[in-house]
C-alpha positions in Angstrom: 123.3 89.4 45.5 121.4 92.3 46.9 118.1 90.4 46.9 119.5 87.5 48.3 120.4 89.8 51.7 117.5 91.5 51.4 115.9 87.8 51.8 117.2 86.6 54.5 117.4 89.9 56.7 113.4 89.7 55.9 113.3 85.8 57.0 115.3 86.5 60.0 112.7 89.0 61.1 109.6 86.7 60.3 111.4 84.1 62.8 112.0 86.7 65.5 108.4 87.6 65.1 106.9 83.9 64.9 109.2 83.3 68.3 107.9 86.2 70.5 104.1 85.0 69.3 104.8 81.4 70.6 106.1 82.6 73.9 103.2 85.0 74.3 101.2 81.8 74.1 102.9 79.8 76.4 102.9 82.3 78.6 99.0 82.9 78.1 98.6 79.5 78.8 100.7 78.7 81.5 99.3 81.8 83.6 95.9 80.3 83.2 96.7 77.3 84.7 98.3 79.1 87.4 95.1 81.3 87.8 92.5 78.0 87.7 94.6 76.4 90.6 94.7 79.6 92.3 90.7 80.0 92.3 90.3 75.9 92.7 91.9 76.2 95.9 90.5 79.3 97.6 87.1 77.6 96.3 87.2 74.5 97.7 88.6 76.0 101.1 86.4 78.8 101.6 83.2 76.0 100.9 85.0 74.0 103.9 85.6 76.6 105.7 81.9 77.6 105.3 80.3 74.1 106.3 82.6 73.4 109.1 82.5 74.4 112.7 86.8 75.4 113.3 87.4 77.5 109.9 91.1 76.6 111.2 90.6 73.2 109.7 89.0 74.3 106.4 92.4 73.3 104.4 93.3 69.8 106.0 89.5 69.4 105.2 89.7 70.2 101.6 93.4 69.0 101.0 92.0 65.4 99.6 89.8 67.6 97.0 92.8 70.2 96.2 95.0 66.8 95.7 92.5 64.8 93.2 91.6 67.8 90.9 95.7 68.5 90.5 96.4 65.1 89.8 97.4 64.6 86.0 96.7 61.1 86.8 93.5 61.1 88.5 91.0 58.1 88.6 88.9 59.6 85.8 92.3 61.5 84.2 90.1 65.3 84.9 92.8 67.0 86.7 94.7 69.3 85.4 98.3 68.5 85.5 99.7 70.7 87.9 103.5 70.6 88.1 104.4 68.0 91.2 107.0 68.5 94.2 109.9 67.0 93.2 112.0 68.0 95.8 113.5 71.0 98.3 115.9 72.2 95.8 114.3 73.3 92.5 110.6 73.4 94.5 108.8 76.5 95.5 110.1 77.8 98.6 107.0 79.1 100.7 108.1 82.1 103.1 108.2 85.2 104.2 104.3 85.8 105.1 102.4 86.8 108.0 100.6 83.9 108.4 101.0 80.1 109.0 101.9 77.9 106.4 99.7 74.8 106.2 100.7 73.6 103.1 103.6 71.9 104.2 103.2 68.5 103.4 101.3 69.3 99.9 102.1 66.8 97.5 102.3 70.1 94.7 104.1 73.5 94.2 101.9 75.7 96.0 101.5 77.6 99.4 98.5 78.2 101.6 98.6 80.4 104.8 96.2 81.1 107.2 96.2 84.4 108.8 94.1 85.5 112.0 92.8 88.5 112.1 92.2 88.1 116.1 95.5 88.9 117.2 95.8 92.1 115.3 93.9 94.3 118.1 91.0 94.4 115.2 88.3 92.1 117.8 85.4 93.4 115.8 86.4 91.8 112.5 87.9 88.4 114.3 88.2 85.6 112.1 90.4 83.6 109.9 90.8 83.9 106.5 93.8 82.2 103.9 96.1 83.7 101.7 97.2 81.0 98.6 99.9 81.3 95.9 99.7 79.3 92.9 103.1 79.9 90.7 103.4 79.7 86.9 105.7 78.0 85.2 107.5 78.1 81.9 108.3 74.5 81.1 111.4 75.0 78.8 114.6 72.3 79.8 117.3 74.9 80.8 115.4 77.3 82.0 112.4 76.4 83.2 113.0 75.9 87.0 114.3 79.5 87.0 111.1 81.1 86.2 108.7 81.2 89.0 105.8 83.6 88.3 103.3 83.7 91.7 99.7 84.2 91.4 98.1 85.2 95.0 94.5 85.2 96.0 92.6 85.4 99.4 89.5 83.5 100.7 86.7 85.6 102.4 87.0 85.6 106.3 85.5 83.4 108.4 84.1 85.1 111.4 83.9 83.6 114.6 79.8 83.4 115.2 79.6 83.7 119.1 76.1 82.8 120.2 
């Protein structure tokens, strides 16, 4: 009968031990498809914000790109599966920054703001530049909504070229 306890007490450990290493992988994975939409977007808005003329546009410029390469569903199926906004009440809640949010009307769980440097008193580094948070997400039912992880990045700033 000894043995027997001895058995399970050892199985019982084995299990705890197999659970932990699954999380650790979900959670490995989950924060590098926070990470990849993180650098996707600061990409494809510092490259607008490069080629256009009002770096204040450079995310309603790249907005169509952001949107394709999230979408699960995409024309040629290459996006990456991003969770969607479902609505106000389990969704992201996008606040408490010093910028402008102008990801309102994204279609995904994600917030961009774009903060000028111009009207901080610092008129020899004026430009604009964006701050983005990407969140991670632990897909389990009961839980999952509960655990919001963010992952922030900033693009380069776009100085105002006065000729």
């Amino acid at each position: 009968m000894k043995e027997a306890i001895s058995n399970v007490f050892l199985f019982n450990i084995i299990i705890v031990f197999v659970v932990i290493l699954i999380a650790f992988f979900i959670g490995s994975l989950s924060y590098s498809k926070a990470f990849k939409v993180k650098n996707k977007i600061v990409e494809e808005i510092e490259k607008e914000g490069e080629n256009s003329k009002n770096p204040k546009q450079a995310y309603e410029l790249a907005e169509d790109a952001i949107t394709e390469w999230l979408n699960a569903g995409g024309e040629n199926g290459t996006g990456i599966g991003y969770r969607p906004r479902t609505n106000s009440i389990t969704g992201v809640r996008c606040n408490g920054k010093n910028g402008t949010l102008v990801s309102q009307s994204s279609d995904y769980q994600y917030c961009v703001y774009m903060i000028d440097t111009c009207t901080s008193g610092r008129e020899s580094k004026c430009g604009v530049y964006y701050q983005v948070t990407a969140y991670m997400f632990f897909d389990i039912p009961i839980i999952g909504d509960m655990i919001q992880i963010p992952v922030s990045g900033e693009t380069m700033i776009f100085s105002k070229i006065e000729s």
